[in-house]
N, C-alpha and C positions, 0 to 999 in steps of 0.2 A: 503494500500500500504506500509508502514511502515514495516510491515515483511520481507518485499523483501530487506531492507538495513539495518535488526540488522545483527552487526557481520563483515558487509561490512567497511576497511579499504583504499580502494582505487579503482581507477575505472577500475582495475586490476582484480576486482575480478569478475566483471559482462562483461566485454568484450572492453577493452578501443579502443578506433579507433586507437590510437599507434600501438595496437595489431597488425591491420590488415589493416592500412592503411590507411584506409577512414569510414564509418560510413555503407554503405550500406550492404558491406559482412558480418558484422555483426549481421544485422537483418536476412537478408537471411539465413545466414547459423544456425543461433538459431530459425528458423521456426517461426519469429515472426514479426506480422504487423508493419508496421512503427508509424500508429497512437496509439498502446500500449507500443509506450518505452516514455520512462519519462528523456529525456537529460537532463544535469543537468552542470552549468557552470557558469564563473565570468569573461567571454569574450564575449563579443558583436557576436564578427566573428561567435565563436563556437556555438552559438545557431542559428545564421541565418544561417547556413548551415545546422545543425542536423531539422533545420523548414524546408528548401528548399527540403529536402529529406522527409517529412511528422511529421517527429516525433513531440511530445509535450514536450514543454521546459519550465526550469527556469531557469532565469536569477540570479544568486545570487550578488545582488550587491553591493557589499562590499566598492568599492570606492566611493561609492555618487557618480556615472557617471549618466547622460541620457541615455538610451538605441540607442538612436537616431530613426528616421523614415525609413520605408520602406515597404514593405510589408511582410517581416518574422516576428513579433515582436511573443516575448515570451508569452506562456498561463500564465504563472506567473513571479511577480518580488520580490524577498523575500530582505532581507535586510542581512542574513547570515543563516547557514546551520541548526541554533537553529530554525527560526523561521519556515524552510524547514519541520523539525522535527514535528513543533506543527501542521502545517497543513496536513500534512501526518497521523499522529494519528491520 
């Protein structure tokens, strides 16, 4: 999965929900399932909504928070974007 984000400097460059709003026109309109996008974020909110729509998430989390409870929790918690890296290779 790691090839998919050499060269990638922002989330700009894969389709950021900025872009377009919300998360779901996204997938739609890149003809692609929701359970093969890989969210990726350092906000509690942003991954239980990118889960609530199907996707699979990381929490990167930087500040020593809890993620807290619910029924969205992230398929991974890294500690920052290096260790995102290692497990990706």
């Amino acid at each position: 999965m790691y090839q998919f984000f050499v060269g990638a400097n922002t989330s700009t460059d894969f389709g950021s929900a900025d872009n377009f709003g919300v998360y779901r026109p996204f997938a739609t309109g890149a003809n692609l399932q929701h359970g093969n996008i890989l969210f990726v974020a350092n906000h509690a909110f942003d991954c239980i909504g990118a889960k609530a729509w199907g996707f699979r998430t990381v929490f990167i989390d930087r500040r020593k928070r809890p993620f807290g409870e619910g029924p969205h929790q992230p398929d991974m918690i890294v500690k920052d974007f290096t260790e995102l890296k290692t497990i990706l290779s």
